[in-house]
NUKE-157782 format. One record per residue (C-alpha): residue in one letter; z negated, x, y. Coordinates in steps of 0.2 Angstrom, whole numbers, padded with zeros to 4 digits, always signed. Each point is the difference from the previous one (the first is absolute). Layout:
BEGIN
AZXY...
***
This chain:
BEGIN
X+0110-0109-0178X+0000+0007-0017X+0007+0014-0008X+0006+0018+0011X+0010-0002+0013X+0012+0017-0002X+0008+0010+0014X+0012+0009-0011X+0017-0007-0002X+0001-0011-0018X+0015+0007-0010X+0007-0010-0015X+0012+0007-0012X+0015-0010+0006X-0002+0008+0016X+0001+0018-0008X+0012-0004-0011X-0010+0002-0015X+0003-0005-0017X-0011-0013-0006X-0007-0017+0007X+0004-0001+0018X-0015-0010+0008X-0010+0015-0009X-0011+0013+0010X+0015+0015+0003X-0005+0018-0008X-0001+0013+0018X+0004+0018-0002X-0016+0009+0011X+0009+0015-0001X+0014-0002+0005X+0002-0001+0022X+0005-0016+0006X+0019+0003+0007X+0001+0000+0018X+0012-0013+0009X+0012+0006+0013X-0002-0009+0016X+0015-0008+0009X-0008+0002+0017X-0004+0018+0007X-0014-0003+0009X-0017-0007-0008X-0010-0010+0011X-0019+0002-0002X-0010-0017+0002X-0015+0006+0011X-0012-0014-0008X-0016+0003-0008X-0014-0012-0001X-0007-0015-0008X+0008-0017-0005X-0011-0014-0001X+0003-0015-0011X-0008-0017+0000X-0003-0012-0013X+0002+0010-0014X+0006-0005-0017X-0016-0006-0009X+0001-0015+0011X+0015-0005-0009X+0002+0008-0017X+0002-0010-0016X-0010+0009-0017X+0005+0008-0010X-0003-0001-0018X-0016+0004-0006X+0006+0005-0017X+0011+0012+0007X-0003+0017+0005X+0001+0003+0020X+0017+0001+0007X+0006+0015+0010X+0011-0006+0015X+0009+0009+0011X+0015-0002+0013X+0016+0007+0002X+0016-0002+0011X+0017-0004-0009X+0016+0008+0002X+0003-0017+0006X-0014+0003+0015X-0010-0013-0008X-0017+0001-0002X-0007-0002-0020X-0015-0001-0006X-0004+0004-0020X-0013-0005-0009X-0004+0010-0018X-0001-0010-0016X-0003+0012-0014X+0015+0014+0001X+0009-0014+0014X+0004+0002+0014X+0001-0019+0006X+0009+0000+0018X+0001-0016+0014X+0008-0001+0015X+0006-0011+0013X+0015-0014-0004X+0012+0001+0016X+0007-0015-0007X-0016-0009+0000X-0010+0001+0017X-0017+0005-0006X+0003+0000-0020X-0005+0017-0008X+0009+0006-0017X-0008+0004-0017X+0014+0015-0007X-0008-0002-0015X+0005-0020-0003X+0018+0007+0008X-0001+0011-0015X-0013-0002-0013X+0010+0013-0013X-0005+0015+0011X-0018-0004+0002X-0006-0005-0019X-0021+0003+0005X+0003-0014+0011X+0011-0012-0010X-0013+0003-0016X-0014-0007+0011X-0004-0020-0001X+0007-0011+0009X-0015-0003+0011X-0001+0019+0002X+0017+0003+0006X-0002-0014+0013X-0018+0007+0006X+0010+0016+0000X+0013-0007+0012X-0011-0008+0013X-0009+0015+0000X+0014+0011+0004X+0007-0011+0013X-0018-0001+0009X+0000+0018+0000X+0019+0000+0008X-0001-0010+0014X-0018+0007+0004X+0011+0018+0001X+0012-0009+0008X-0011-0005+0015X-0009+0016+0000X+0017+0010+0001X+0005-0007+0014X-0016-0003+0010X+0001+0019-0002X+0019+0003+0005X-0003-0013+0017X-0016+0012+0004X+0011+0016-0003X+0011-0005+0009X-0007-0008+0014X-0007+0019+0005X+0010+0006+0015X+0001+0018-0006X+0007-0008-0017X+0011-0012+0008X+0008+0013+0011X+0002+0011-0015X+0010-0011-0012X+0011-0007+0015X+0003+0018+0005X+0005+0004-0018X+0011-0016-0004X+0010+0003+0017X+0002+0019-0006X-0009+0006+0015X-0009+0017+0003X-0019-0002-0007X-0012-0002+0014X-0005+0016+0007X-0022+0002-0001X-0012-0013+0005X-0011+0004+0015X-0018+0001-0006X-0006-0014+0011X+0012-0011-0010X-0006+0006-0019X-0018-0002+0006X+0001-0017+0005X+0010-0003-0018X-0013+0006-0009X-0014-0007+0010X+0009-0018-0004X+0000+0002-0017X-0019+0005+0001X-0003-0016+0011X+0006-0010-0014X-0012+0002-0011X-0013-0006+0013X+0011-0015+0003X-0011-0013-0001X+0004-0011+0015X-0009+0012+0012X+0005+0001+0017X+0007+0017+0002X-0015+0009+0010X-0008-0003-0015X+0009+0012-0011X-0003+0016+0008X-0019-0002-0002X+0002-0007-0016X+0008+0015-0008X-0011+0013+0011X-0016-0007-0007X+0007+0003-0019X+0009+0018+0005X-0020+0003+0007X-0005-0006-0017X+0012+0012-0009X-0003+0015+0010X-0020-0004-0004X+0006-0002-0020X+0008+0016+0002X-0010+0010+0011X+0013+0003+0014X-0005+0001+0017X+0008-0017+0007X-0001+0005+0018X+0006+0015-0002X+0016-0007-0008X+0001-0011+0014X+0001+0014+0013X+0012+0007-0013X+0010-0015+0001X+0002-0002+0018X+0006+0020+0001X+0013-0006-0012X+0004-0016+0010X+0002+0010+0016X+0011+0013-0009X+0011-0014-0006X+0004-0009+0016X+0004+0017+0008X+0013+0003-0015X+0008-0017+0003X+0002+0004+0016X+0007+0014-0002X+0012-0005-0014X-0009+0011-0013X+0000-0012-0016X+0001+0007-0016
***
């Protein structure tokens, strides 16, 4: 895929209320502290998720080019006030958004052929340009698309996660402490995943074994010692559990 893909949130001068061409890159103040929001719920509920997502068939499959005469694109994603997901794509000084058409299963919109007085980079390009342009951008939207929500079904198909946001949306109490037994067992299935190959499940343990060997020789630790270390640690932990000492 071409261009930057950009994690910070795109801002354009209509969205600040900024004097001047509203599909345009918005001037931020650095110095000044963003304004905190006031919560209508008391309570803040902390997602206990940390790990990998992993995503399949990835956009160069199915991305169309972009013009060669044309410098690289930056694109980038951001939620709506709508909830909607957009994706913008930079043409000169624009700020070219698409997004999904809930009037038209499927369809993805071009703002800028909405309103092609806000984004004058784009509308000065040819005719072929702009519709290279277009196909681009709406490639890049729906391969977000797929890859926003094959990351929200893995999110929440986590049991800690799953318990945490239906605790929070039913204004329940946040889950007191995990037992360590359980966290361990998380975070030993996200390691497993990246060894997921098909394997039957013996397999894994002396698949990542061999490469922690490996690491401890790379980085002179004493790998037997570490496992002796480990099964200290493991013994402790179940007699915590047991004893309802999570922290």
């Amino acid at each position: 895929m071409m261009g930057m893909t950009t994690q910070n949130p795109i801002t354009r001068k209509k969205d600040l209320g900024q004097a001047g061409n509203g599909g345009r890159f918005g001037a931020l103040a650095h110095s000044e502290p963003p304004a905190s929001a006031s919560l209508t719920r008391p309570n803040v509920t902390v997602i206990p998720f940390a790990g990998q997502g992993r995503l399949y068939n990835t956009g160069t499959s199915k991305m169309s080019p972009w013009p060669g005469n044309l410098p690289a694109p930056e694109v980038g994603i951001v939620y709506s006030d709508a909830g909607t997901l957009e994706t913008y794509v930079t043409v000169g000084e624009d700020l070219v958004p698409f997004w999904g058409d809930p009037e038209n299963f499927g369809g993805i919109t071009c703002g800028a052929r909405l309103d092609p007085e806000e984004y004058p980079d784009f509308e000065a390009l040819s005719e072929a340009d702009r519709e290279a342009v277009i196909a681009y951008g709406r490639d890049a939207h729906e391969n977000a698309t797929l890859a926003v929500d094959t990351l929200t079904s893995a999110l929440i198909s986590n049991p800690d996660v799953h318990k945490a946001i239906v605790a929070h949306a039913t204004a329940k109490p946040e889950a007191g402490p995990t037992p360590y037994a359980s966290r361990s067992v998380a975070r030993a299935e996200r390691i497993i995943a990246l060894y997921d190959q098909g394997n039957e499940s013996g397999t894994y343990l002396r698949d990542i074994l061999a490469d922690l060997r490996h690491y401890a020789d790379a980085q002179g630790v004493d790998f037997h010692a570490s496992l002796d270390g480990g099964a200290g640690y493991y013994a402790g932990e179940l007699e915590d559990d047991a004893a309802g000492n999570y922290v």
